[in-house]
N, CA, C and O atoms as a Tinker XYZ file with bonds, in Angstrom:
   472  protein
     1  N    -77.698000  104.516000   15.494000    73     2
     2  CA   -76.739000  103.661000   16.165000    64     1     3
     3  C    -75.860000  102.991000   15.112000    63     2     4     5
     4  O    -76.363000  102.285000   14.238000    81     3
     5  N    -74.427000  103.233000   15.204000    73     3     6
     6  CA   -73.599000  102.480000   14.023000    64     5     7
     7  C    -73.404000  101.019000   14.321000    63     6     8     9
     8  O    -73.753000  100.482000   15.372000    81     7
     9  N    -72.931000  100.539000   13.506000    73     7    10
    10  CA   -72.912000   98.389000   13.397000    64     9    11
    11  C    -72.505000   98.093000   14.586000    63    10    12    13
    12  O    -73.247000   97.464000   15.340000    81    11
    13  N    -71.219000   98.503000   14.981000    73    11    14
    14  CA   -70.508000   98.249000   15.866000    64    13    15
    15  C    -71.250000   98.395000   16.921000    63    14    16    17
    16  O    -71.571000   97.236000   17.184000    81    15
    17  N    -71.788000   99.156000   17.790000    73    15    18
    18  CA   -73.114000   99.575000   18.765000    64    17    19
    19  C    -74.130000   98.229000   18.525000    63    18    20    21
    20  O    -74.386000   97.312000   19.305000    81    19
    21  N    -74.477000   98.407000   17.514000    73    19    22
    22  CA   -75.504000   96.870000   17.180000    64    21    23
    23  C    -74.993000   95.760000   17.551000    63    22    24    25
    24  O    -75.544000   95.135000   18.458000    81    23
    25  N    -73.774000   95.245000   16.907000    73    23    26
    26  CA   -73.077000   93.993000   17.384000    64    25    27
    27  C    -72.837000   93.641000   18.424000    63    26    28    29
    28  O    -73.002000   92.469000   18.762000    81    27
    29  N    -72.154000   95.025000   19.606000    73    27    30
    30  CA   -72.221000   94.629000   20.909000    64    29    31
    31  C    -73.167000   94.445000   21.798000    63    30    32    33
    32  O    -73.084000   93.858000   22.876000    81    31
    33  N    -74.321000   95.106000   21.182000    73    31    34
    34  CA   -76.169000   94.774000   22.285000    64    33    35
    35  C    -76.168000   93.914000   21.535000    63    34    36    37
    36  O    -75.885000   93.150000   22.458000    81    35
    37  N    -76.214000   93.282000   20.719000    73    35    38
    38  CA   -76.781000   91.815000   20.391000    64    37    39
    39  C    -75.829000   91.061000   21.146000    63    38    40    41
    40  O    -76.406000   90.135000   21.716000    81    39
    41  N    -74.719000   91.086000   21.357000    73    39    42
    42  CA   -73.507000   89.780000   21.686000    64    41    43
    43  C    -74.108000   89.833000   22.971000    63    42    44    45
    44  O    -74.315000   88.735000   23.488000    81    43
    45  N    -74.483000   90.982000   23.700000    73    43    46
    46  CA   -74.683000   90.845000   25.105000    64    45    47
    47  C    -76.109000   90.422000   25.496000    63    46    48    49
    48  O    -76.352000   89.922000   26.594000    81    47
    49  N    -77.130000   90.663000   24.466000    73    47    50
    50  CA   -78.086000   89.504000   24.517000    64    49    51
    51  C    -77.540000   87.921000   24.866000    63    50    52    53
    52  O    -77.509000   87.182000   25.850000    81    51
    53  N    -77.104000   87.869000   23.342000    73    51    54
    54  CA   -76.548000   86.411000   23.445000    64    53    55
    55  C    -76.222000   85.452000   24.773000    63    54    56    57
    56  O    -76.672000   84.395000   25.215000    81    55
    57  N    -75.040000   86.544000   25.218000    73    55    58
    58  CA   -74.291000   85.869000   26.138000    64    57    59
    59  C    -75.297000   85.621000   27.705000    63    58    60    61
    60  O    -75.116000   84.936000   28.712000    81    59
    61  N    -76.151000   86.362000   27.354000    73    59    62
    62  CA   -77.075000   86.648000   28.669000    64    61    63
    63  C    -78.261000   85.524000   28.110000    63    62    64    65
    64  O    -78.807000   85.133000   29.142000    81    63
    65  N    -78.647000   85.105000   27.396000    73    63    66
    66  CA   -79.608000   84.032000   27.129000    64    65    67
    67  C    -78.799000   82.935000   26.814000    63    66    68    69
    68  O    -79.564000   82.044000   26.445000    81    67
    69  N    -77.278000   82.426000   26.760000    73    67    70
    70  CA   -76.642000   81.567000   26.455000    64    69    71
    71  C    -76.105000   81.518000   27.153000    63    70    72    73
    72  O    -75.705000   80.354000   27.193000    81    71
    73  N    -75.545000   82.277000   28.226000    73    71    74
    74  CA   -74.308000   81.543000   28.750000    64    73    75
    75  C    -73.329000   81.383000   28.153000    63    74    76    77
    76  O    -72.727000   80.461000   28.704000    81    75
    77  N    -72.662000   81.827000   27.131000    73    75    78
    78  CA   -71.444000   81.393000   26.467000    64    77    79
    79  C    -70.418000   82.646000   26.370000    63    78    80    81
    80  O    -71.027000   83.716000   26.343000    81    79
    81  N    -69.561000   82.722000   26.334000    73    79    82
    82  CA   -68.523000   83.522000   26.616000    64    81    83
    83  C    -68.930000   84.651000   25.403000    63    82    84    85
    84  O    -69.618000   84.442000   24.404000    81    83
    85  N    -68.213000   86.032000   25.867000    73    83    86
    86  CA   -68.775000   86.974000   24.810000    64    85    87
    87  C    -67.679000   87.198000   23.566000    63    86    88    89
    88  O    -67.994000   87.920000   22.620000    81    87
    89  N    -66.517000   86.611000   23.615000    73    87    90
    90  CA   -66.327000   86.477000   22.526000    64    89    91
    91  C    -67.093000   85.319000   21.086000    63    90    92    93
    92  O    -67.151000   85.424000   19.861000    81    91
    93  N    -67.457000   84.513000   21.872000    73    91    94
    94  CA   -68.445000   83.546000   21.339000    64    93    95
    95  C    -69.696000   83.930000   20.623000    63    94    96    97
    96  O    -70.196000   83.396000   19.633000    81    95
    97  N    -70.209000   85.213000   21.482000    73    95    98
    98  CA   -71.717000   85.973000   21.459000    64    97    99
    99  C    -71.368000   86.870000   20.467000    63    98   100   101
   100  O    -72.269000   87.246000   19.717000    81    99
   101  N    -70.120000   87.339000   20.291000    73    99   102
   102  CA   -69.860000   88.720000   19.294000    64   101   103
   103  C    -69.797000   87.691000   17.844000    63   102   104   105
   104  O    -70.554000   87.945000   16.907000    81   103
   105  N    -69.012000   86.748000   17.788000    73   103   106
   106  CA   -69.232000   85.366000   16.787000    64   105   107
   107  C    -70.168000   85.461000   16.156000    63   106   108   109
   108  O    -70.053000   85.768000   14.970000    81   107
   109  N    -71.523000   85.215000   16.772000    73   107   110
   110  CA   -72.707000   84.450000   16.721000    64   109   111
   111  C    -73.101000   85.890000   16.392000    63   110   112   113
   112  O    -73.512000   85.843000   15.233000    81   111
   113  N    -73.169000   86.996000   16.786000    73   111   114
   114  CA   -73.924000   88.519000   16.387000    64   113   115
   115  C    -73.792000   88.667000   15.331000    63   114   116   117
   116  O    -74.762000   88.951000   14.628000    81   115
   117  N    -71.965000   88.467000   14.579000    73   115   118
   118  CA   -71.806000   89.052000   13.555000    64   117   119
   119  C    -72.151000   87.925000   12.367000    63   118   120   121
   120  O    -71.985000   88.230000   11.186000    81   119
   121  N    -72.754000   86.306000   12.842000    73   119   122
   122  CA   -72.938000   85.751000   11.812000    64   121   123
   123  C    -74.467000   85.886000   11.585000    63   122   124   125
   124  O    -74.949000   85.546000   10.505000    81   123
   125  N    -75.342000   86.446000   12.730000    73   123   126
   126  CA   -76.869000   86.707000   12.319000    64   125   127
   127  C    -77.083000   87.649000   11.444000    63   126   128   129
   128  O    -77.747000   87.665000   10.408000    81   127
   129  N    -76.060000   88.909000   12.299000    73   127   130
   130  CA   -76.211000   89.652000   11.133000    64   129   131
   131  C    -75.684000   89.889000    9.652000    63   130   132   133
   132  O    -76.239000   90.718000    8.931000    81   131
   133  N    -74.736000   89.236000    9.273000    73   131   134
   134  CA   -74.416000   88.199000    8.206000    64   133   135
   135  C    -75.071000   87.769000    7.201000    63   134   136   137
   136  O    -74.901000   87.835000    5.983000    81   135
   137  N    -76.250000   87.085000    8.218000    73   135   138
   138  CA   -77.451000   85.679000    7.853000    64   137   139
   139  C    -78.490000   86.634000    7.686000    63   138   140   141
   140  O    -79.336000   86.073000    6.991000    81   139
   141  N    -78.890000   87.854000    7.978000    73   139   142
   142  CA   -80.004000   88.674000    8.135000    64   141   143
   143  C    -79.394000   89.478000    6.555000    63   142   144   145
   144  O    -80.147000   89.345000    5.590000    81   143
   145  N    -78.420000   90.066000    6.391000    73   143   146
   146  CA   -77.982000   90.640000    5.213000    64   145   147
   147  C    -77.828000   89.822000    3.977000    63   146   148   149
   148  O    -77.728000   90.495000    2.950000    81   147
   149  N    -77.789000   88.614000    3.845000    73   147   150
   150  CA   -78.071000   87.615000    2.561000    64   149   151
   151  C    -79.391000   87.258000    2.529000    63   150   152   153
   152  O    -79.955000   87.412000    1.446000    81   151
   153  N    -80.267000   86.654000    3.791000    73   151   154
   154  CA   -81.504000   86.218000    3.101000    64   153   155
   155  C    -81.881000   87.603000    2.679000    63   154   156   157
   156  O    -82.242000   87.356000    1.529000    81   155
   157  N    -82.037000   88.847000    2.820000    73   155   158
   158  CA   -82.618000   89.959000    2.557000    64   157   159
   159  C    -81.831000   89.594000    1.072000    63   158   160   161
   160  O    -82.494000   88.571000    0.901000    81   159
   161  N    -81.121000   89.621000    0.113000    73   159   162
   162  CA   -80.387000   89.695000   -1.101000    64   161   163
   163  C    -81.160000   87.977000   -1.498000    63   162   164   165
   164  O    -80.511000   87.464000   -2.411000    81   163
   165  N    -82.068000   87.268000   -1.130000    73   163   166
   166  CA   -82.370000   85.856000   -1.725000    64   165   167
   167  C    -82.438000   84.789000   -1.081000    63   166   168   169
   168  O    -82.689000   85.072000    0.090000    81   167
   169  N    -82.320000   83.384000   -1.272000    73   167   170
   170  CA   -82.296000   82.361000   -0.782000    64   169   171
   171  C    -80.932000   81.910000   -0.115000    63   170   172   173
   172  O    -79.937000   81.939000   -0.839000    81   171
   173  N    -80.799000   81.512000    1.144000    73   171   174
   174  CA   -79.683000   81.211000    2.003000    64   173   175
   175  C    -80.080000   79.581000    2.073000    63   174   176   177
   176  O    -81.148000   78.997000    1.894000    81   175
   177  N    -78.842000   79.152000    2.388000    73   175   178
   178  CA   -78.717000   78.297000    2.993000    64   177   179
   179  C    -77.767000   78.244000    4.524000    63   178   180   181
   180  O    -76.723000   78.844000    4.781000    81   179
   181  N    -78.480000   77.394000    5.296000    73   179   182
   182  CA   -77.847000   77.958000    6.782000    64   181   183
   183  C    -77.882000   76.921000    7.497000    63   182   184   185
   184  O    -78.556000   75.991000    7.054000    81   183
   185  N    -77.176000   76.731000    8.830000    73   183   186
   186  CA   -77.515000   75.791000    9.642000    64   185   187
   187  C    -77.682000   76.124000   11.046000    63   186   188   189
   188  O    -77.132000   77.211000   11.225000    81   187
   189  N    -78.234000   75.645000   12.216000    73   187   190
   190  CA   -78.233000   75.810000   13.002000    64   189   191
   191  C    -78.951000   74.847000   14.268000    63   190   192   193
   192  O    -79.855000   74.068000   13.964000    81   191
   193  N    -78.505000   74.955000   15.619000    73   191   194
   194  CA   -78.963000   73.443000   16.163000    64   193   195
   195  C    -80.198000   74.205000   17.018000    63   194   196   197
   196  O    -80.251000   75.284000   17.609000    81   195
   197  N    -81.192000   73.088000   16.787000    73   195   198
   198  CA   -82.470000   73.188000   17.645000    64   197   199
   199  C    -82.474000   73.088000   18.572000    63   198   200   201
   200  O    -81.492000   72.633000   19.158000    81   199
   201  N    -83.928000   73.576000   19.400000    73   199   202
   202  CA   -83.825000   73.119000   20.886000    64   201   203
   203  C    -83.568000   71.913000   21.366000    63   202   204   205
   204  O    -82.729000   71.747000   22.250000    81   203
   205  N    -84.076000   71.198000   20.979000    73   203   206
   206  CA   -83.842000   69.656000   20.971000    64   205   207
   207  C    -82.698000   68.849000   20.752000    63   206   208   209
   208  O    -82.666000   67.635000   20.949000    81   207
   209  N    -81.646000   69.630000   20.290000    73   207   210
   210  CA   -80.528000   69.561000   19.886000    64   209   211
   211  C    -79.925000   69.111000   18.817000    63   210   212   213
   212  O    -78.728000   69.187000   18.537000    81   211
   213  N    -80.896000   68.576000   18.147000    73   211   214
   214  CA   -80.644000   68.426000   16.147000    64   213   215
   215  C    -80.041000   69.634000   15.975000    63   214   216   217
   216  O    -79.920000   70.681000   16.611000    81   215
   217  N    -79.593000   69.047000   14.614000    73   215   218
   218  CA   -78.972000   69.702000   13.644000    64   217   219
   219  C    -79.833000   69.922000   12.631000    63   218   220   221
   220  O    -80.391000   68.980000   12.068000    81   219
   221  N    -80.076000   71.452000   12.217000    73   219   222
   222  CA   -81.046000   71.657000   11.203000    64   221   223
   223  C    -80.655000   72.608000   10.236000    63   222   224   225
   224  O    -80.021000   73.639000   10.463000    81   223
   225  N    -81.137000   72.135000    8.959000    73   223   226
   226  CA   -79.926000   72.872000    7.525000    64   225   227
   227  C    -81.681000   73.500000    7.248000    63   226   228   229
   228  O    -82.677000   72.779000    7.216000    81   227
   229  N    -81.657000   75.013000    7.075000    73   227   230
   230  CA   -82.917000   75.487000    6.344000    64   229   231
   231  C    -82.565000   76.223000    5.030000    63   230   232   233
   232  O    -81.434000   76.708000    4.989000    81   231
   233  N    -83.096000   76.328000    4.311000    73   231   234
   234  CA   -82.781000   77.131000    3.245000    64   233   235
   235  C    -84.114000   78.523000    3.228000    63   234   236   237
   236  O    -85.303000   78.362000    2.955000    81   235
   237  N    -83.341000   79.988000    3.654000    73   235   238
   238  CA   -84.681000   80.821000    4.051000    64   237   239
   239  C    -84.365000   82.041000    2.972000    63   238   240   241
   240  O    -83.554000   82.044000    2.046000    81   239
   241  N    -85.164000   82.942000    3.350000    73   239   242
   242  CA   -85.056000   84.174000    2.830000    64   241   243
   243  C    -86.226000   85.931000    3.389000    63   242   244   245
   244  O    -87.266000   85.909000    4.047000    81   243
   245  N    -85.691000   86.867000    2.954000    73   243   246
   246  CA   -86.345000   88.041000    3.949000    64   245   247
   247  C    -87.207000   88.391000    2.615000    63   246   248   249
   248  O    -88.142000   89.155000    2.855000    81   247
   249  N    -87.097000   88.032000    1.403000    73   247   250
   250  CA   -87.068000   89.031000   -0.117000    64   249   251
   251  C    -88.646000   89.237000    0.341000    63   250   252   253
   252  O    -88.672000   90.467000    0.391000    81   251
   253  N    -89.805000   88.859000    0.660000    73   251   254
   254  CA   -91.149000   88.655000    1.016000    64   253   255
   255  C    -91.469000   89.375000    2.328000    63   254   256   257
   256  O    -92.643000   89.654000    2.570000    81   255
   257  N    -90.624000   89.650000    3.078000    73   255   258
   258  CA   -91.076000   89.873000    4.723000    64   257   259
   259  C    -91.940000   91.151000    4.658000    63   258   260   261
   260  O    -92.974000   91.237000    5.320000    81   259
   261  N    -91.398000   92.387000    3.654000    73   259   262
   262  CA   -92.752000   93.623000    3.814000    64   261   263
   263  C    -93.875000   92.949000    2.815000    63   262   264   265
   264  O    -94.951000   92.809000    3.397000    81   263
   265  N    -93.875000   92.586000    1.710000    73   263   266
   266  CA   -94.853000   91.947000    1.160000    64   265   267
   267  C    -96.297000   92.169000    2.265000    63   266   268   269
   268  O    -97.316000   92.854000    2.345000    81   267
   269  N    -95.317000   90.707000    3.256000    73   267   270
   270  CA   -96.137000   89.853000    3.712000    64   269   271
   271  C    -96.769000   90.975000    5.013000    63   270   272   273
   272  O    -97.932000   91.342000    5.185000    81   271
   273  N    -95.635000   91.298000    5.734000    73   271   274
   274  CA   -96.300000   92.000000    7.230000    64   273   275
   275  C    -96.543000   93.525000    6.653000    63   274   276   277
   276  O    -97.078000   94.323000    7.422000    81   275
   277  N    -96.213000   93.913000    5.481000    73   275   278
   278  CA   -96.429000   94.952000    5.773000    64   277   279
   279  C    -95.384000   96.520000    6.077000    63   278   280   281
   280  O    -95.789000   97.682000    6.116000    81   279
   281  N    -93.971000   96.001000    6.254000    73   279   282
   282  CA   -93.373000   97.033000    6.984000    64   281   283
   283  C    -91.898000   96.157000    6.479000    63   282   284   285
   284  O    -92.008000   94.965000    6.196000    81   283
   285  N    -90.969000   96.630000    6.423000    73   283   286
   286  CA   -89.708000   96.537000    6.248000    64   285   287
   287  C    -89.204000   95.503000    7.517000    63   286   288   289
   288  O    -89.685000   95.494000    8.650000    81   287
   289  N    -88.482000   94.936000    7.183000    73   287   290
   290  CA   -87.496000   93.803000    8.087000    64   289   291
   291  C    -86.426000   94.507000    8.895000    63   290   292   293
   292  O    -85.273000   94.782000    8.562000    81   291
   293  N    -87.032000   94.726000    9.970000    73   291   294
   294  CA   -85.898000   95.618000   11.490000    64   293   295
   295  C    -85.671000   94.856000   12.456000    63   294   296   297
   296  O    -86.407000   94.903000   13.442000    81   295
   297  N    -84.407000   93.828000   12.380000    73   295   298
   298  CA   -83.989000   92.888000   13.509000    64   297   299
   299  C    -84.462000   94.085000   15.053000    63   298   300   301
   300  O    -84.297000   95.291000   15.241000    81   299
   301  N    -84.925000   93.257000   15.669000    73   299   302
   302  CA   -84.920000   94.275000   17.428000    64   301   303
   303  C    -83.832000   93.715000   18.072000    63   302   304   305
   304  O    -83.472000   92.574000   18.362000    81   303
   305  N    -83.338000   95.028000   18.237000    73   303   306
   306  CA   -82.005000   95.089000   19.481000    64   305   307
   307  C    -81.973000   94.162000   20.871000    63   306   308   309
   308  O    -81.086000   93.525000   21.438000    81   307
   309  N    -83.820000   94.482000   21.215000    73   307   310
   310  CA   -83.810000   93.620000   22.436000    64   309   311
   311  C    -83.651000   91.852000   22.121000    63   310   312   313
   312  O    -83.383000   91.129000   23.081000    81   311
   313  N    -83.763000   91.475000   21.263000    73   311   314
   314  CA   -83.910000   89.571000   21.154000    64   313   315
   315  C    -82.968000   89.297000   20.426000    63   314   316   317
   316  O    -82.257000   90.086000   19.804000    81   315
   317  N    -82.899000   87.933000   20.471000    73   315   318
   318  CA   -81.584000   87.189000   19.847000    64   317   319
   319  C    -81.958000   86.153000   18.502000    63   318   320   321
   320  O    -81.301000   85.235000   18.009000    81   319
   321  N    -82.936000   86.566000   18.239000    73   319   322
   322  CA   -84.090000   85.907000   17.358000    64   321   323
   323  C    -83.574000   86.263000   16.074000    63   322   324   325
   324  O    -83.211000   87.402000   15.782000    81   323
   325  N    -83.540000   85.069000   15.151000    73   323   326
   326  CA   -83.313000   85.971000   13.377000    64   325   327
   327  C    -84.858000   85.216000   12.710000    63   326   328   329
   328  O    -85.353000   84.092000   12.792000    81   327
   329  N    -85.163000   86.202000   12.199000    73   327   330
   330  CA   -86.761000   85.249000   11.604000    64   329   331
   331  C    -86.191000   85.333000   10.074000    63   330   332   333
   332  O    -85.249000   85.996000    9.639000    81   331
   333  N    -87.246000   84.269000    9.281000    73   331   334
   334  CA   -86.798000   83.708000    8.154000    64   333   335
   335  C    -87.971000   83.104000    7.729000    63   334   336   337
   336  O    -88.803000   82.589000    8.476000    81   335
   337  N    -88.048000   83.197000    6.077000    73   335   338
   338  CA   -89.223000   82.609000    5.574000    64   337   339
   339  C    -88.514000   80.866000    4.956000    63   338   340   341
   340  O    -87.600000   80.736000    4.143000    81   339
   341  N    -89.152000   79.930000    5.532000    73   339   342
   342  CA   -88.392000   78.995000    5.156000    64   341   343
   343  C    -88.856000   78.708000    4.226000    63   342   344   345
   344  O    -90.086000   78.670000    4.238000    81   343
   345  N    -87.936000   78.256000    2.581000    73   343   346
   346  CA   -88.547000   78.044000    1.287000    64   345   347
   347  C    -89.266000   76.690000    1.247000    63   346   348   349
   348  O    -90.332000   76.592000    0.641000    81   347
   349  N    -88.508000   75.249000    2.110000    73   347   350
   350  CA   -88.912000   74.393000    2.120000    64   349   351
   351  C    -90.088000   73.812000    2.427000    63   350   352   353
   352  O    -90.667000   72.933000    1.789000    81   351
   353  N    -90.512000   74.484000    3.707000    73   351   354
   354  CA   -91.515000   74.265000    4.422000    64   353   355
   355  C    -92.869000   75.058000    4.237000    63   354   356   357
   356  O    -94.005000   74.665000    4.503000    81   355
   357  N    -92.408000   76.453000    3.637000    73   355   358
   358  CA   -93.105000   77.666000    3.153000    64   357   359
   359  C    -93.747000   77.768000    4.324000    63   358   360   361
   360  O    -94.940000   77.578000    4.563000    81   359
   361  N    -92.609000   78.174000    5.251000    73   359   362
   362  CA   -94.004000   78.840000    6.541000    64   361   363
   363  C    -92.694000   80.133000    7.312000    63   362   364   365
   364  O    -91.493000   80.190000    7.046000    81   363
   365  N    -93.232000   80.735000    7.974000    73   363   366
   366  CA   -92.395000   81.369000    8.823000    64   365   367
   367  C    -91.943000   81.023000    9.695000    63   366   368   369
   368  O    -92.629000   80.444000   10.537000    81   367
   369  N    -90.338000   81.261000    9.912000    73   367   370
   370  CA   -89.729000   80.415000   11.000000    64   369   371
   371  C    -88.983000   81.629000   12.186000    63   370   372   373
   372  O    -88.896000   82.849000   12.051000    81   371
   373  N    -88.589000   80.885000   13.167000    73   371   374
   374  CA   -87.487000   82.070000   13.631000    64   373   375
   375  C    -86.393000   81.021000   14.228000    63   374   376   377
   376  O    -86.701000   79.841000   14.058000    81   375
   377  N    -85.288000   81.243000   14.834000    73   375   378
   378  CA   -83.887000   80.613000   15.291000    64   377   379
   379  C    -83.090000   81.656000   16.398000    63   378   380   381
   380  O    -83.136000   82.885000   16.333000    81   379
   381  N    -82.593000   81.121000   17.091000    73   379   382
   382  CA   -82.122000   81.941000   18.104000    64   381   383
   383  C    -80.374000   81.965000   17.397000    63   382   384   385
   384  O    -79.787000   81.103000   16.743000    81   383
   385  N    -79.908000   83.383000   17.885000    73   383   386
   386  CA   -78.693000   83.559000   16.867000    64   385   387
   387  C    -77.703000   82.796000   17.451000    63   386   388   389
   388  O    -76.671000   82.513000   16.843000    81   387
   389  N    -77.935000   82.436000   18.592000    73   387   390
   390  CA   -76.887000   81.658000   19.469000    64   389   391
   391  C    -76.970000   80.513000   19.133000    63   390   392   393
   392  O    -75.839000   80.028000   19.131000    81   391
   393  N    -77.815000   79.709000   18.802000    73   391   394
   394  CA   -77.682000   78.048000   17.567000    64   393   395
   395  C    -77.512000   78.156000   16.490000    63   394   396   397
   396  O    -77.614000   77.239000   15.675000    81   395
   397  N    -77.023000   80.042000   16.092000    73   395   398
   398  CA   -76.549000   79.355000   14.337000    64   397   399
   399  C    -74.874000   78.578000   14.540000    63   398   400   401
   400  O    -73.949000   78.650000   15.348000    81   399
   401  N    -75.121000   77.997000   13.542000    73   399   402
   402  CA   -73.777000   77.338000   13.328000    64   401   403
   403  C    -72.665000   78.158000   12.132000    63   402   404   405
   404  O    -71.623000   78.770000   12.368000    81   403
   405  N    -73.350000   77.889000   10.798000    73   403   406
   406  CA   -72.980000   78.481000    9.785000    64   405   407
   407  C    -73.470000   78.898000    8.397000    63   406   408   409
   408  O    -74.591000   78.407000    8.271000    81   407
   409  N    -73.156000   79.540000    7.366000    73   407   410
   410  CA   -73.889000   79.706000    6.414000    64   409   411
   411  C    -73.431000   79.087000    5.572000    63   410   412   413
   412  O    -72.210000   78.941000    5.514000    81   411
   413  N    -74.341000   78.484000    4.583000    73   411   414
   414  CA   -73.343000   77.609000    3.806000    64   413   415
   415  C    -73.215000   78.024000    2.521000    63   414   416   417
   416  O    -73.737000   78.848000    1.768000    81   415
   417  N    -72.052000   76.903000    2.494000    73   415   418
   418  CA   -71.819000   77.242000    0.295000    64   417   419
   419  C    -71.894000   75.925000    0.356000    63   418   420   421
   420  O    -71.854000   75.300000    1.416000    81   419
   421  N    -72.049000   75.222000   -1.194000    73   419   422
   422  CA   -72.053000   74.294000   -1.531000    64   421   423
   423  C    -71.628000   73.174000   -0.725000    63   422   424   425
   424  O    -72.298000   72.244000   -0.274000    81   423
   425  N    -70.240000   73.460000   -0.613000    73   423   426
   426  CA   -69.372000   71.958000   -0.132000    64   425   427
   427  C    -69.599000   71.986000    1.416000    63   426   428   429
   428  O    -68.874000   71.127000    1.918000    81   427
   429  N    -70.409000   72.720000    2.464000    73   427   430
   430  CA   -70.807000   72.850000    3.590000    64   429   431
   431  C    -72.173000   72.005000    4.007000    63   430   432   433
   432  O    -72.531000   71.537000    5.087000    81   431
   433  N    -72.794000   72.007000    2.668000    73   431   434
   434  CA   -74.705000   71.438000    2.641000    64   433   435
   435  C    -74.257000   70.007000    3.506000    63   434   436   437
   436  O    -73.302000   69.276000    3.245000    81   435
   437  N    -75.388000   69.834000    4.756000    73   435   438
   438  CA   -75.627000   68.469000    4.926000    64   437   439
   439  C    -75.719000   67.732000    3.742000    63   438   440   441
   440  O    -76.603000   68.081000    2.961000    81   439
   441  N    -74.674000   66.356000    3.292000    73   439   442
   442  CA   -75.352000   65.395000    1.574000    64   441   443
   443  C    -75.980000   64.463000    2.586000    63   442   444   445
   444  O    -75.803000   64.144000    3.762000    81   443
   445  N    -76.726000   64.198000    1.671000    73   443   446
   446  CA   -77.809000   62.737000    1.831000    64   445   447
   447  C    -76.812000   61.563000    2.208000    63   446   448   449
   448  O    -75.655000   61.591000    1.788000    81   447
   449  N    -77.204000   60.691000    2.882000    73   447   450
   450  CA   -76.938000   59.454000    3.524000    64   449   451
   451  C    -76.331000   58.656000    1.958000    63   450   452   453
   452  O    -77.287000   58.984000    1.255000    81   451
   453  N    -75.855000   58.245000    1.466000    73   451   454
   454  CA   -74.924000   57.185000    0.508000    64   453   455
   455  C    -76.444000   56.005000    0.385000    63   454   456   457
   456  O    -77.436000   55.991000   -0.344000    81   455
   457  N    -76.124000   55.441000    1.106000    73   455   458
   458  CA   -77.412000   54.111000    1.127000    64   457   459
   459  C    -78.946000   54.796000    0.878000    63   458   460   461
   460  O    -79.914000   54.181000    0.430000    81   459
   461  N    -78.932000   55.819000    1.168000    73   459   462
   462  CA   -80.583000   56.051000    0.692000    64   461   463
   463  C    -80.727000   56.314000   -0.593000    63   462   464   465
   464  O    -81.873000   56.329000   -1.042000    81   463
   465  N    -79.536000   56.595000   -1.517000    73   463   466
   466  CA   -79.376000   56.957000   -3.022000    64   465   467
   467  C    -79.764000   55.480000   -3.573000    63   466   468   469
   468  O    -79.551000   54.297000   -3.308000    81   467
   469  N    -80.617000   56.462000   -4.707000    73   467   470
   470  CA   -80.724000   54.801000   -6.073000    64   469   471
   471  C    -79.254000   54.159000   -6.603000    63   470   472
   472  O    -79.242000   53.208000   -7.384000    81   471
């Protein structure tokens, strides 16, 4: 199946577990898979909003995923899920592709609050 084929069953996941328009869902496809092609190359930084509706900055990566399970890292066509080893927390995480927000570079990172600095 070529990218393009991929991008559109994922957007139409999306839009079918979100509700959000499918240009929105094709958005959100092409930034998982994006987000799925850098942590595989190292440590990402990313954001995306929780169920709960926070805002959550993780910093993850795939470089470990056969290590660990065993088998190579194959997003499934059927879910909207991107899994990720989070460095911070050191546990395995997953995120639905429809709450990512963005990937970041530097000048994107949530900074720390001003007043909590020494």
């Amino acid at each position: 199946m070529d990218f393009m084929n991929q991008l559109r069953i994922k957007a139409v996941i999306i839009k079918q577990e979100s509700g959000c328009s499918f240009s929105l869902a094709m958005e959100k496809a092409s930034l998982a898979f994006n987000l799925i092609e850098k942590l595989h190359a190292g440590n990402v930084t990313f954001q995306y909003q929780k169920e709960d509706g926070t805002l959550r900055e993780a910093e993850g990566t795939l470089c470990n995923y056969e290590y660990c399970f065993k088998r190579p890292y194959k997003p499934r066509h059927n879910t909207s899920f991107v899994v990720y080893y989070d460095v911070q927390r050191q546990a395995w995480r997953a995120c639905k592709a429809a709450n990512l927000i963005q990937i970041c570079t530097p000048e994107h990172a949530i900074q720390p609050k001003s007043d909590l600095l020494p």
